[in-house]
N, C-alpha and C positions, 0 to 999 in steps of 0.2 A: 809892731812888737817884733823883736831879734831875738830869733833862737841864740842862748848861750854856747852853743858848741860851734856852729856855722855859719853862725851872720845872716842866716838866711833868714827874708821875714816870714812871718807867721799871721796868720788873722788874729785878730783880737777884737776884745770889747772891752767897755768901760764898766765896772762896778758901779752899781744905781746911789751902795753905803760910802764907801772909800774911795772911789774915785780909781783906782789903780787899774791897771792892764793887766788884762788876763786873755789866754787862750780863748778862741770863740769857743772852742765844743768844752768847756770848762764849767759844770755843775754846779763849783764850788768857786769863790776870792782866794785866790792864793794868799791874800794880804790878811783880809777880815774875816775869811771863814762862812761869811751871806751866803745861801744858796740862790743860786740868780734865778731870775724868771725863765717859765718857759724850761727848763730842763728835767724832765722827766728820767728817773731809772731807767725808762725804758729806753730812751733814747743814745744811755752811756753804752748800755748794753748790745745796742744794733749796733754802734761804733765798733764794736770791739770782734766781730760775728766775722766769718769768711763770708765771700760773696753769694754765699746761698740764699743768705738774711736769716735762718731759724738757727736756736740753740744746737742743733744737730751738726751742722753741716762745718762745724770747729772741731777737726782730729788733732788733737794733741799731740800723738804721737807722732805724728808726722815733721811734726816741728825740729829745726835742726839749735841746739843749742850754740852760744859761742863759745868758742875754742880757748877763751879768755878765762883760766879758775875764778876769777873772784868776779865773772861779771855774771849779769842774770836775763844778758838777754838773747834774743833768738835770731837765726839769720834770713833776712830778704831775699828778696828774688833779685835783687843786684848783689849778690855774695857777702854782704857787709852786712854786723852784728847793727841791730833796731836801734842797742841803746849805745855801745861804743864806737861805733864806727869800725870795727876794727877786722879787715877779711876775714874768711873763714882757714883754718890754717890746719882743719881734720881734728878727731876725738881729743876733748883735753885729759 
């Protein structure tokens, strides 16, 4: 599977219903809507955790927004917005 933005590939799996490709850490078919085997809440939820692994150890505030008005996402530890790609260019 190829990320849309980068070309980069991505792991995947096969839906068991429709057949289609999806993200491996993917709960859900992006196609069908199935929820796949084996994916627990709890599992999206550790994904999403800082490396501490507990609901705790996620400061929010710490977080640097992107510099971009209309976008919504946050900056990496390589200076560039999660979801645009787009450096960090200070307070929008």
């Amino acid at each position: 599977m190829k990320c849309p933005h980068c070309a980069e590939d991505i792991p995947g799996e096969i839906c068991p219903v429709c057949k289609g490709e999806v993200p491996a850490a993917s709960r859900y078919c992006c196609w069908c809507g199935q929820t796949l085997a084996g994916k627990a809440a709890s599992e999206a939820i550790e994904g999403g955790m800082a490396a501490g692994g507990d609901e705790d150890s996620v400061d929010f505030g710490k977080r640097l927004l992107c510099s971009d008005g209309s976008c919504i996402g946050v900056i990496g530890p390589d200076g560039r917005c999660k979801e645009c790609g787009k450096p960090y260019a200070g307070e929008p």
